[in-house]
N, C-alpha and C positions, 0 to 999 in steps of 0.2 A: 565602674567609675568610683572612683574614692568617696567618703563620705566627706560632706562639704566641713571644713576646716573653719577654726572661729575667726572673727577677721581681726584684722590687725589691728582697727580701733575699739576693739570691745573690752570692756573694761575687766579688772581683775574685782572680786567681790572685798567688801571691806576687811582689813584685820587689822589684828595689834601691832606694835611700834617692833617686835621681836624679832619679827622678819624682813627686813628693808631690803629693797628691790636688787640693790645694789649689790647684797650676797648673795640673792638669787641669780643675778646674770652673772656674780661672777663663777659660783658651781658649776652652771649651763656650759659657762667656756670653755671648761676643761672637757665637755661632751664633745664641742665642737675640734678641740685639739684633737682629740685622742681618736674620733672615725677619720680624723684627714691623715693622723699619723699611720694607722693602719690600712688604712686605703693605700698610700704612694708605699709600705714596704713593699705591695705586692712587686712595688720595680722593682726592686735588688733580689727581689722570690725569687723570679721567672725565667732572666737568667742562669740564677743555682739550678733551678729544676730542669731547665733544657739541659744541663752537662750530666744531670743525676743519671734522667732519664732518659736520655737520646732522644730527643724531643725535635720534632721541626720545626720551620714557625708556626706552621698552621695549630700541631697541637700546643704549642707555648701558649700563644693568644685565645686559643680555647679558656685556659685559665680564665683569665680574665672575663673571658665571655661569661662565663657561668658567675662570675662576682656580679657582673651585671645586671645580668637574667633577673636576680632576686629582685632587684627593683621592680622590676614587671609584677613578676609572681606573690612580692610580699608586701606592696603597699595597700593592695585594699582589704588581706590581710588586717594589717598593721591599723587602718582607721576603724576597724571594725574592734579592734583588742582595745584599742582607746577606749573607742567608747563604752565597752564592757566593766574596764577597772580604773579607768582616767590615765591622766598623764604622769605624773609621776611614778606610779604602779610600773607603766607601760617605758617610762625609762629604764626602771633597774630592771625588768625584765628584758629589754632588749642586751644591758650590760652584760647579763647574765647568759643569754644565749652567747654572746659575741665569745666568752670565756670559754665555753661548750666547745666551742669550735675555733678555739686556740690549743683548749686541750687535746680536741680531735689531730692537731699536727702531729703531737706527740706517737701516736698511734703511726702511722702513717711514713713518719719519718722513719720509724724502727721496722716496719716491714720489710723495706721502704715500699708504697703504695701512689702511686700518679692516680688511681679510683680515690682514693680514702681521703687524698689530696684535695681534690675536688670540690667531696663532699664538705671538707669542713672548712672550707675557703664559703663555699655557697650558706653554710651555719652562719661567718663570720657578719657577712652580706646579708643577711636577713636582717642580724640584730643592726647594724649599722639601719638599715632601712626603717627598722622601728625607729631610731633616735632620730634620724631626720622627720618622721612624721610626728612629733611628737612633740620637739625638743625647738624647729624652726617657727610655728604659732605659738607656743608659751614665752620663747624670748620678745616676740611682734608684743604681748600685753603685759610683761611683768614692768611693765614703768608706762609713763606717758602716751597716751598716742600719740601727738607731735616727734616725739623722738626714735622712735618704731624704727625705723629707717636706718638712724645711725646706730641703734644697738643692733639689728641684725649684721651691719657692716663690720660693727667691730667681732662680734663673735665668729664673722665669716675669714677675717685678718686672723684670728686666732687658729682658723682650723689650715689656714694656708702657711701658719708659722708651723703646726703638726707635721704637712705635708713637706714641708722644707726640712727639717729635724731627721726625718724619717729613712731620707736613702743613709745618713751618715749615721744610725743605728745598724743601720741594715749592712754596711760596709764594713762596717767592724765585727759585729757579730754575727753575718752568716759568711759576706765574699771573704772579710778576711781572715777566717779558720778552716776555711776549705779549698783544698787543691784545686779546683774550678774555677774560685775568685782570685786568686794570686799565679795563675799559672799563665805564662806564657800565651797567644795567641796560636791556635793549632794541637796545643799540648792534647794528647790520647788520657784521657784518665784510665788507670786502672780499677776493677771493679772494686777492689778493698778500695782505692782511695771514692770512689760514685759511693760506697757504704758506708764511710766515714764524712763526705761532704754529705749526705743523707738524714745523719743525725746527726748536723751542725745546727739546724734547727729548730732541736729541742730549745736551750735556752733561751732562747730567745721569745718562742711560744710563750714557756715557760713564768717570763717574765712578764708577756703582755695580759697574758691570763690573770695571774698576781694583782696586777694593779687593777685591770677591768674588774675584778671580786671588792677589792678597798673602795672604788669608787661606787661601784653599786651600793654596798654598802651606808656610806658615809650619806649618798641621796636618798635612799632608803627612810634614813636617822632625821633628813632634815626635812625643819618644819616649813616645807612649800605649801605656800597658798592653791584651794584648789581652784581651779579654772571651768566655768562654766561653760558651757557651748552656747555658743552663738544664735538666736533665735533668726529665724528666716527671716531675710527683707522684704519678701514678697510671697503671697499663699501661694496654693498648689495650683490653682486656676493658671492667675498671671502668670507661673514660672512656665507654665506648657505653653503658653506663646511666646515663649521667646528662646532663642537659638545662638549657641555657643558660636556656629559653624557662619555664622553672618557678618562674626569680627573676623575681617582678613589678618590684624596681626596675631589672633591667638591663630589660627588656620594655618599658616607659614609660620608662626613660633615654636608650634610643635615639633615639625620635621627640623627648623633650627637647633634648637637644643640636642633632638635625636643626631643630626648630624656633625652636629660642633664635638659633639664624646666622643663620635669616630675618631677626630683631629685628635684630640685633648687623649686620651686614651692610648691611640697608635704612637702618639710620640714617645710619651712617656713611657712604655714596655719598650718599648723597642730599643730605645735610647743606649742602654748600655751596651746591648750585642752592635750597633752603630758603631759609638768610639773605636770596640773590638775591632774595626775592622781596617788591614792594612795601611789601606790606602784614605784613612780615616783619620785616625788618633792613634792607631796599634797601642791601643791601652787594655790591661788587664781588667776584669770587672770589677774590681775593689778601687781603684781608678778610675774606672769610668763611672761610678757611685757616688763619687767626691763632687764629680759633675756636674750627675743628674740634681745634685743639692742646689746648683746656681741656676739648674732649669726651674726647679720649683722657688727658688727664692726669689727669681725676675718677678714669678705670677702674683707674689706677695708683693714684691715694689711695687710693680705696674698696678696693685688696684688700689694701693693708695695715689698711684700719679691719677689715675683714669677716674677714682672720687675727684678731686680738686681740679681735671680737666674739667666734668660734667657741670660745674658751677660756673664754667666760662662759655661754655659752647651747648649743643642739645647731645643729650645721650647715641641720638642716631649719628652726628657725625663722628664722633667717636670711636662707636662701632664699626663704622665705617674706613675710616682710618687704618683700626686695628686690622681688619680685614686683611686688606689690601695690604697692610705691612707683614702679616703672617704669611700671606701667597707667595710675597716675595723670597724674605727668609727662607720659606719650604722649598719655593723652585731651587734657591740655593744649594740648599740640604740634599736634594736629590742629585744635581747632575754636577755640583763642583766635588772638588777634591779636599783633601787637607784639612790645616784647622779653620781655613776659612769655611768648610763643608759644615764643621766642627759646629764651628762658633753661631753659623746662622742657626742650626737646631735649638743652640741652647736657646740664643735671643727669642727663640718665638712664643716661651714661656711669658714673655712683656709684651706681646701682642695676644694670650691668649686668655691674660690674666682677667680682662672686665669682661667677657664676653658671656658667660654663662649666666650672671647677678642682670647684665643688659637686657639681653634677648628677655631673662625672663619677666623686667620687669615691662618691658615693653609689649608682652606677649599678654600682660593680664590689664595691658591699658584702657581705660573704659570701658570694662567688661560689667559695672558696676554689681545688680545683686548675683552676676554670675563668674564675680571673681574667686571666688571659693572653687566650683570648679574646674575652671582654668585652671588654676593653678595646679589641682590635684593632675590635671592632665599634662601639664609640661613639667611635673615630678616626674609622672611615669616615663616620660622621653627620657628621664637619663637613661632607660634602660640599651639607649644606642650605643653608650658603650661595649653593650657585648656584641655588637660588629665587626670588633677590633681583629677578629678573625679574619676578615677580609684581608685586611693589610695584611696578615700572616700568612696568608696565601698568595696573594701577589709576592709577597718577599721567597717565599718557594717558588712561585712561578718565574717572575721577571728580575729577582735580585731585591736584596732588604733595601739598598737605596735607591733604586728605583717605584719600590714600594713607596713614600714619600708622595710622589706625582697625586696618591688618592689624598694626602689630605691636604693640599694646594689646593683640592679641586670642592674640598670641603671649606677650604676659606672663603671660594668665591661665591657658594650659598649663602652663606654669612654676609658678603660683600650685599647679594641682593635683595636678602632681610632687612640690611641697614637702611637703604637706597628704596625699596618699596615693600616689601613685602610687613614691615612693620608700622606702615601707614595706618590710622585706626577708620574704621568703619561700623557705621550706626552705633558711634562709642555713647553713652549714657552720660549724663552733663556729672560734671566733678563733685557736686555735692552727694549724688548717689552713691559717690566710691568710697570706700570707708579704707 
C-alpha cells in the first residue's frame, strides 16, 4: 500500500513573499500538461507501430498494457522515493526518467525493436507515475485549503488540454511522414518503407526529450516551498480498528476506476485503426488523428460542463447520467455503420470526460483519517488500463468493432457505481475529513 499521502488541508510551512503560490501552481501546470500530452501520443504510436511491426491487436494493446502496468509496479515505489528526497527532488527526477525513455525510442526506432519499444515506453510510465504521486498532493496545499478543489480542477483542465494537443503533434510528425500514416487503407508496406516509417520517430522522441530535460531543469532552479508530511490523525492503536474495506463506496470505487481505464483506454488506442475501417470512415491515420483530437477535446469540454452540472444537481446523478449516455454511444459505435458509427465513438469522449475526478472523489467520501489511503489505492486502479489487451483480443477474436460491446459493458459498472455502489457507509462525520 502506498505510503499515506499529506492531506489536502494541511498547510504549506511559512516563507517569504518570493515565492507566491500562484507561480507555483502555475510551474505544476505545465507537469500536468506535459504527462497528459505524452500519455494520449501513445494514440497516434500504436497504430505506426502495428504497420512497422505487423502487429495484431492483441500485441498493439499490449503496448499500452505495459504503460500501465507501471502504475501498479511504480507507485509504492515512487511514495517511498518521496519520502527519501521530497517532492520537488522527486519531480525533476521523475522528469528525468521520463527523458531516459524518450531517449530510449531513439534506440529502438533504428533497430527497429517492438522489445526495446516496450521497454522505454514502461521508462516513460514510471516517471509519469512519479509526477502523479508527487505533483497531485503539492497542488491540493500550495494555496488555501478552501480552494484545494478548484486548483486541482484546473491543473487537471490543463492536463486534458495536453491530451487534446497531442494526437495533432502526433499527426504531423509521426502519421504524417510515414507511409503507414498517409497510405491508403489495405496499402502492403514495403520493408524499406516499415524502415523508414521506423525512424520517423526519432524526432519527435527527440523533441519530447528536449523539453522534458528544460523543464526538469527550470523546477530544479525554482525556489518551491518545501512540504511537510502530514502528521497522522489518529495513533497506531485506533488506526488498527478501523477498516478501509467497511466503506462500500471505496470497495466498489476501486474496481470503478480499474474498470472505467478499460473503457477510457480501449477507445482511445483503438480509435484510429476504427476510422481506418471501410465501412467506417475509410480514413488514413493521419485523418483519423485529426479526430482522435475532438475525442480528446469533448473530455475537456465535458469536464468543464460536468463542474458547473455538479453545482446544480449531486455528483452521483451525474455520473449517472454519463454512464448511461456512454452505453448508449458505444452500443452505437459497435453495431452501426458509417459516420454515424463514426461520430457516436467520438461523442463518448463528453460522457467519459467527469467520470474518473467523480468516481474518485466519491470513492474517498467519508473515509475521514483513512482517506490518505484510499486514495493511494484508487491510484493504483489506474493500473486497469493495462487490460486494454482484452479488447485487443476480442478485436482479433470477434472483429475491432465488435470489440466495443466490452466497453458498453464497462459503462454499465459505472452506471451501478453511480446508482449504489457509491453510497457511503460507516462514513466519519464531515469535520474529520480534512
Amino acid at each position: 500500500m502506498p505510503a499515506p499521502m499529506p492531506s489536502a488541508t494541511s498547510a504549506l510551512p511559512s516563507q517569504s513573499h518570493s515565492t507566491s503560490s500562484r507561480a507555483v501552481l502555475s510551474l505544476l501546470t505545465s507537469l500536468f500538461f506535459t504527462w497528459g500530452f505524452i500519455t494520449v501520443i501513445n494514440n497516434t504510436l500504436l497504430p505506426h507501430l502495428r504497420s512497422v511491426f505487423d502487429l495484431n491487436y492483441t500485441q498493439t494493446t499490449l503496448i499500452e498494457s505495459v504503460w500501465f502496468i507501471a502504475y501498479f509496479f511504480a507507485s509504492i515505489p515512487s511514495a517511498r522515493l518521496i519520502e527519501r528526497i521530497g517532492y520537488q527532488k522527486s519531480m525533476v527526477f521523475g522528469l528525468c526518467m521520463m527523458s531516459v525513455g524518450a531517449l530510449l525510442m531513439i534506440p529502438a526506432a533504428r533497430l527497429p525493436s517492438y522489445g526495446v519499444t516496450l521497454v522505454a515506453l514502461f521508462v516513460i510510465a514510471c516517471g509519469i507515475t512519479l509526477l502523479q504521486v508527487s505533483a497531485n498532493p503539492y497542488v491540493a496545499v500550495v494555496g488555501s485549503p478552501e480552494t484545494a478543489s478548484s486548483r486541482l480542477n484546473l491543473v487537471q483542465a490543463f492536463n486534458s488540454l495536453g491530451a487534446t494537443l497531442a494526437p495533432l503533434f502526433g499527426a504531423y510528425l509521426i502519421l504524417g511522414r510515414s507511409a503507414s500514416g498517409t497510405a491508403e487503407a489495405g496499402h502492403i508496406l514495403t520493408q524499406a518503407e516499415k524502415l523508414a516509417d521506423a525512424q520517423a520517430v526519432q524526432l519527435p522522441y527527440l523533441i519530447v526529450a528536449g523539453v522534458l530535460v528544460v523543464l526538469a531543469l527550470v523546477i530544479s532552479r525554482f525556489p518551491m516551498p518545501a512540504m511537510h508530511h502530514a502528521s497522522r490523525r489518529v495513533s497506531e492503536g485506533e488506526r488498527a480498528k478501523l477498516s478501509l474495506w467497511k466503506h462500500r463506496n471505496l470497495v466498489f470505487g476501486i474496481p470503478a476506476i480499474f474498470i472505467y481505464l478499460i473503457a477510457e483506454i480501449g477507445v482511445a488506442n483503438l480509435f484510429i485503426n476504427f476510422t481506418a475501417q471501410p465501412e467506417i470512415g475509410n480514413l488514413n491515420h493521419e485523418q483519423g488523428a485529426h479526430y482522435l483530437f475532438l475525442l480528446w477535446g469533448g473530455m475537456m469540454v465535458g469536464r468543464f460542463i460536468g463542474s458547473w452540472a455538479m453545482n446544480k444537481t449531486s455528483a452521483e446523478r451525474v455520473l449517472a447520467f454519463c454512464a448511461i449516455g456512454a452505453c448508449i454511444v458505444m452500443l452505437i459505435a459497435a453495431l452501426g455503420t458509417g459516420s454515424v458509427a463514426m461520430w457516436a465513438l467520438i461523442s463518448v469522449g463528453l460522457f467519459h470526460s467527469v467520470m474518473f475526478p467523480t468516481i474518485f472523489t466519491l470513492g474517498i467520501k467519508g473515509l475521514g483519517p483513512l482517506t490518505e489511503e484510499g486514495a493511494g489505492l484508487l491510484i493504483m486502479a489506474i493500473a486497469g488500463g493495462a487490460l486494454v489487451v482484452v479488447q485487443g483480443w476480442l478485436a482479433d477474436t470477434v472483429g475491432l468493432q465488435l470489440s466495443f460491446l466490452l466497453t458498453a459493458v464497462c459503462e454499465l459498472y459505472v452506471l451501478f457505481y453511480a446508482v449504489w455502489g457509491s453510497k457511503t457507509t460507516n462514513a466519519f462525520p464531515d469535520e474529520q475529513i480534512s
